[in-house]
Structures are given as structure tokens and as C-alpha cells.
C-alpha positions in Angstrom: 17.6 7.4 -14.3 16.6 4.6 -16.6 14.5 4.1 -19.4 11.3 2.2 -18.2 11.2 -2.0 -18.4 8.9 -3.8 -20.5 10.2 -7.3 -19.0 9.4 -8.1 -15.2 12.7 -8.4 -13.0 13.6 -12.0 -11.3 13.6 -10.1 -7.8 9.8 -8.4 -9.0 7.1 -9.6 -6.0 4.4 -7.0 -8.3 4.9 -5.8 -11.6 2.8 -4.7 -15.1 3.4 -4.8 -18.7 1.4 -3.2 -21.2 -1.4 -1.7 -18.7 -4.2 0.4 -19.9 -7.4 1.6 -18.2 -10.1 3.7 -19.4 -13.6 5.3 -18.0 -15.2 5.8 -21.4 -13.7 8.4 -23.5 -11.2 9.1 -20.1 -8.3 7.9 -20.2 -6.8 7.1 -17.3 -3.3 5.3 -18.1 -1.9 3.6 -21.3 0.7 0.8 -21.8 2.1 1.2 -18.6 5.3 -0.6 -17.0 6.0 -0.8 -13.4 7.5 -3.1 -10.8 8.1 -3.4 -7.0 10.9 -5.4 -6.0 11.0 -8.4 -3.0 11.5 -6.4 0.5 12.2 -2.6 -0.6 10.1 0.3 -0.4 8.6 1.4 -4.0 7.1 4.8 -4.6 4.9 5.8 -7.0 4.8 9.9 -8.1 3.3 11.9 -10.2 1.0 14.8 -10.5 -3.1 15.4 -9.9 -4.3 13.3 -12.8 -1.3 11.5 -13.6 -3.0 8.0 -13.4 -1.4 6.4 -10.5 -4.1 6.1 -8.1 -5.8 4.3 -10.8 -2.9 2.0 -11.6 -2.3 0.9 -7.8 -6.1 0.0 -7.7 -6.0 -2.2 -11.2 -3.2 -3.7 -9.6 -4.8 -4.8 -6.1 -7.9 -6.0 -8.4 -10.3 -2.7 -7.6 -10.4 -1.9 -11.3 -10.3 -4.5 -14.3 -7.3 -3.2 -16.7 -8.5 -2.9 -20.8 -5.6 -4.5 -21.4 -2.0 -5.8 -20.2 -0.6 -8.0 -17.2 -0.1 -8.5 -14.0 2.3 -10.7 -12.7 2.6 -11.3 -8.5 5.4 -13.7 -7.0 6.3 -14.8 -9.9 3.2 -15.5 -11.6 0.5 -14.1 -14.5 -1.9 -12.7 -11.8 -5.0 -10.7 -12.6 -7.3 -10.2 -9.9 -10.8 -9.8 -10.3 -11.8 -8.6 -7.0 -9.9 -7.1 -4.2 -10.5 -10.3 -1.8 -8.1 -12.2 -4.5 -5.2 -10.1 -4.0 -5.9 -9.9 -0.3 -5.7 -14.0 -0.8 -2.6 -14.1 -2.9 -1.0 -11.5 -0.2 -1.3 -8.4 -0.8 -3.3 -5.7 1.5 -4.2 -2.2 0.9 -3.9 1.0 3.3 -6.3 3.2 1.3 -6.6 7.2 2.3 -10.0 6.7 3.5 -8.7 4.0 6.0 -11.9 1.4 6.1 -11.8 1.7 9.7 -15.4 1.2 12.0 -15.4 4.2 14.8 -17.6 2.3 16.7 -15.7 -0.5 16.9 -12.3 -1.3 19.3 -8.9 -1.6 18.2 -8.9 -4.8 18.5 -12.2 -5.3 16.5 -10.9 -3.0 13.4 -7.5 -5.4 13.2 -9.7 -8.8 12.7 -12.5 -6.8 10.6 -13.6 -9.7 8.4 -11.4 -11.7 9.9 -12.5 -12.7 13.0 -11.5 -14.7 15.4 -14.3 -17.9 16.3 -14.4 -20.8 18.4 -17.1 -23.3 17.9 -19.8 -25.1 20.2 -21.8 -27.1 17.8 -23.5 -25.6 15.1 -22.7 -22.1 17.0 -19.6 -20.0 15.8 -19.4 -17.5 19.0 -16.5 -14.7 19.3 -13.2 -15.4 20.8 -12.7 -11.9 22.2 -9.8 -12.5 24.6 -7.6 -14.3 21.6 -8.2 -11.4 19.3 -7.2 -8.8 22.4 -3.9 -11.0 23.1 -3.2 -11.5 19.5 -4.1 -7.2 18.7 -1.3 -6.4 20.9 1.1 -8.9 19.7 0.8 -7.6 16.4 1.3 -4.2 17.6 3.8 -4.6 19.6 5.3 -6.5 16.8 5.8 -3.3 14.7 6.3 -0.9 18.3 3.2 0.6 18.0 2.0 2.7 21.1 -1.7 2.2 21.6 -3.6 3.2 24.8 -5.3 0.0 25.0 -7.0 -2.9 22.3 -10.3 -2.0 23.8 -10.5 1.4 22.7 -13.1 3.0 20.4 -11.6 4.0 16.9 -13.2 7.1 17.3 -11.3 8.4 20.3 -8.3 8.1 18.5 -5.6 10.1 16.6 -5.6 10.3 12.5 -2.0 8.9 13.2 -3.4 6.4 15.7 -6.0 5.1 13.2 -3.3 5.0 10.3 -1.1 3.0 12.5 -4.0 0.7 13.2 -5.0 0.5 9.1 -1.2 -0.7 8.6 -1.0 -3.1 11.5 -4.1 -4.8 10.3 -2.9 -4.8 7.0 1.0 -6.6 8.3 -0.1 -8.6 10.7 -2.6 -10.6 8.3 0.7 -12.1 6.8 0.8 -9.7 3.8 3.8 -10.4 1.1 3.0 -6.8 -0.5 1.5 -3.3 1.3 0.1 -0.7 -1.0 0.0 2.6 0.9 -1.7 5.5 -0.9 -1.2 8.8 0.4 -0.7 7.5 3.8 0.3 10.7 5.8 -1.9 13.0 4.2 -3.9 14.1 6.5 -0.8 14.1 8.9 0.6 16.7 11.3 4.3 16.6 11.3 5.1 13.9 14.6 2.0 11.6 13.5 3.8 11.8 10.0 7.0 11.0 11.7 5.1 7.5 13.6 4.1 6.6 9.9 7.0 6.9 8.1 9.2 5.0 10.8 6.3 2.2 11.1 6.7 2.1 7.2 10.5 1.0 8.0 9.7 -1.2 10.3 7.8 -3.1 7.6 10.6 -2.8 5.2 12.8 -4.2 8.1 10.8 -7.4 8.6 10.9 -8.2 5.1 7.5 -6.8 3.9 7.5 -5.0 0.6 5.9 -1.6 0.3 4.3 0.4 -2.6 4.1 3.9 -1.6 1.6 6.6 -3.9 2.9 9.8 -2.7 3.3 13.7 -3.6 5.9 14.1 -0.9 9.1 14.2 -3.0 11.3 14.7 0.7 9.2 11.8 1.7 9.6 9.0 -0.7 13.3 9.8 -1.0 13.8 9.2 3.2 11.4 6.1 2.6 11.8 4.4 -0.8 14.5 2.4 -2.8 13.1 2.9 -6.4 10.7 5.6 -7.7 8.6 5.3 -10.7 7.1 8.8 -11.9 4.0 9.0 -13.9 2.9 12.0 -16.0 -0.2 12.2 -18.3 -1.6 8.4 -18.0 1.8 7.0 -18.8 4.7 5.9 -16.4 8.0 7.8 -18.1 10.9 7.3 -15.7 12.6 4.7 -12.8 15.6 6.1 -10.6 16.8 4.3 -7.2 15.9 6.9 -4.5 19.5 7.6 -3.5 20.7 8.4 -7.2 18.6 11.5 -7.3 17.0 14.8 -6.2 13.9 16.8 -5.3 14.8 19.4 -8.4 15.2 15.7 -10.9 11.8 14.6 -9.6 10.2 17.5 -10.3 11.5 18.1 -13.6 10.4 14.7 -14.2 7.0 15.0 -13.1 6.2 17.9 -14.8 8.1 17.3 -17.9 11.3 19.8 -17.9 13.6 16.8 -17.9 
């Protein structure tokens, strides 16, 4: 375990110094030092309260810190909207997944993103690129899918999480914030999403994971960052430590 960084790594593709949020007399987090390094896995834990959903969305420009940084790639990076960070590269999976149930798999992957081609003045749907270009990008990260013209309604909570992340990867993301992505999860759906999450880390896309699945974040993640009371007190690479150290570090024993 070491003591938490005030000074951004080389090798960071996120990271915060000094990062406070507060709702009024709430506060939410204070000074706050993190960072996600190029290509691994990064978890985030902590308990009900802790702050960390509320970092992870002042980092992907959902919230506007009090006060701090935010450096991404490299550079001083505050985003004032969400669409920025989706612009500089990041993409977030949130619990609630943003998906349309009316809409086809292949419609939910270019939400907002469509793909057009142009007869004069007219911008009219190019349905059979997006449906060619859907299943590349799942077949790029081995995801099983009945078929790209499927309602999102008729399928899985694992199905439609699978479909959240693809959409998120296959936009050419650097970064993928995941929060609480298997929640909702029964145990073989949970297994799909955790193995899809390697897959990312395999091509080279880097991963923040918000979890309270101690077992989980030490199968998926390289470095954990634990979060207690609004302020982030304790780093440890995953595989130089234990469920009984997490937990005493979450809840303040250690």
C-alpha cells in the first residue's frame, strides 16, 4: 500500500490533484488525488457515501469540481460538459445504461452518432453501414448478439450492458469509466462483463472501474484507489493485496 500522489504519473491517461465538490453544505469529496494509468484496469472503492460516484462524474465533466485539476493525456483538462470528454476520448458506461428499448442494436451503438449519407440538402440514414459496421464492433470484442436488428427491450440486462460497452469502445475511446457495471448481474451475465472488460484491457483501452465487489476488482484491476468519507486515503496494485486489507481500508481498521 502507498501513501496517495499529489503529482500526476508520466504513464497517467486520467488523473486529479486537489479535487473538491460540494452540494451546498454537503460535502461530497475534498482535496482528492487519483490517477488511472495508460492501458490497465483502475478501480475505484469505497463505501455508500464515500464520494466516488461523484468523483468519476467531475472527472467525465457531469459535475464542475469547487476546486482542483484535471489533467487527460497529458494535459490540464477540465471538461465542462460530458460531450467534451466524449471528444477528448473518454466514454462513460453509467448504471442506468442510456439505452433506447425501442430502438435496435444497432441503432443504440450509433445513438447520436449516426451514420448519414447525403443527396443534396438531404442527410437520409445509412442503415445498412451502421448494421455492417454494429457487428464488426461486436465481433471485435466477441460479443454474442442474436442479431443488430433486435429491439433493446427483448434483450438480457447482460445483453444490454454488453451493448452500453461496445458503443462506448467502438467509438475509438482512449478511457472507459464503468460504474457499477454488473450490478444488476446474475452470476454468468456477470461472468460476460467482466471477461468483455478484459478484452478492453487487451486491446489497449484503459478502464476505470467504480465497484463494491472487492473479489471483483481484484480478478479485473491493476491498481485500486479506496475512498472513505469524501477523501481518497489509500492506492495498492491489485495483486499486492487482499479482500480482509480492502476492507479494513474502507471502513477505517487499517
Amino acid at each position: 500500500m502507498s501513501a496517495v500522489s499529489h503529482s500526476p504519473s508520466a504513464d497517467a491517461i486520467l488523473a486529479c490533484e486537489g479535487l473538491s465538490k460540494h452540494f451546498g453544505g454537503i460535502r461530497a469529496f475534498t482535496d482528492v488525488a487519483f490517477q488511472a494509468r495508460r492501458g490497465e484496469v483502475t478501480a475505484v472503492i469505497g463505501d455508500n457515501g464515500a464520494g466516488k460516484s461523484t468523483l468519476i462524474r467531475c472527472l467525465v465533466g457531469v459535475h464542475v469540481p469547487d476546486a482542483g485539476e484535471i489533467f487527460f493525456d497529458g494535459r490540464l483538462h477540465p471538461f465542462a460538459n460530458p460531450d467534451e470528454a466524449r471528444k477528448a476520448g473518454i466514454e462513460t458506461v453509467h448504471q442506468n445504461l442510456a439505452l433506447i428499448d425501442e430502438l435496435t442494436v444497432a441503432q443504440n451503438l450509433f445513438l447520436n452518432r449516426e451514420i448519414v449519407h447525403r443527396i443534396g440538402p438531404l442527410a437520409l440514414l445509412d442503415r445498412k453501414a451502421m448494421k455492417q459496421q454494429a457487428r464488426a464492433m461486436l465481433s471485435r470484442l466477441s460479443i454474442n448478439m442474436p442479431s443488430v436488428s433486435q429491439r433493446v427491450r427483448r434483450l438480457s440486462g447482460g445483453q444490454r450492458q454488453a451493448i452500453s460497452i461496445c458503443r462506448a469502445a467502438g467509438s475509438g475511446a482512449k478511457l472507459v469509466v464503468m460504474d457499477e457495471p454488473t450490478a444488476a448481474l446474475g452470476v454468468q451475465e456477470t461472468a460476460n462483463v467482466e471477461a468483455l472488460i478484459r478484452r478492453l484491457r487487451e486491446q489497449a483501452v484503459s478502464v476505470i472501474l467504480v465497484s463494491h465487489n472487492f473479489d471483483q476488482v481484484r480478478r479485473l484491476s491493476d491498481q485500486i484507489w479506496v475512498m472513505r468519507a469524501g477523501r481518497m486515503v489509500a492506492t495498492v496494485r491489485s495483486s499486492e493485496t487482499t479482500g480482509n486489507e480492502l476492507v479494513a481500508l474502507v471502513t477505517g481498521a487499517a
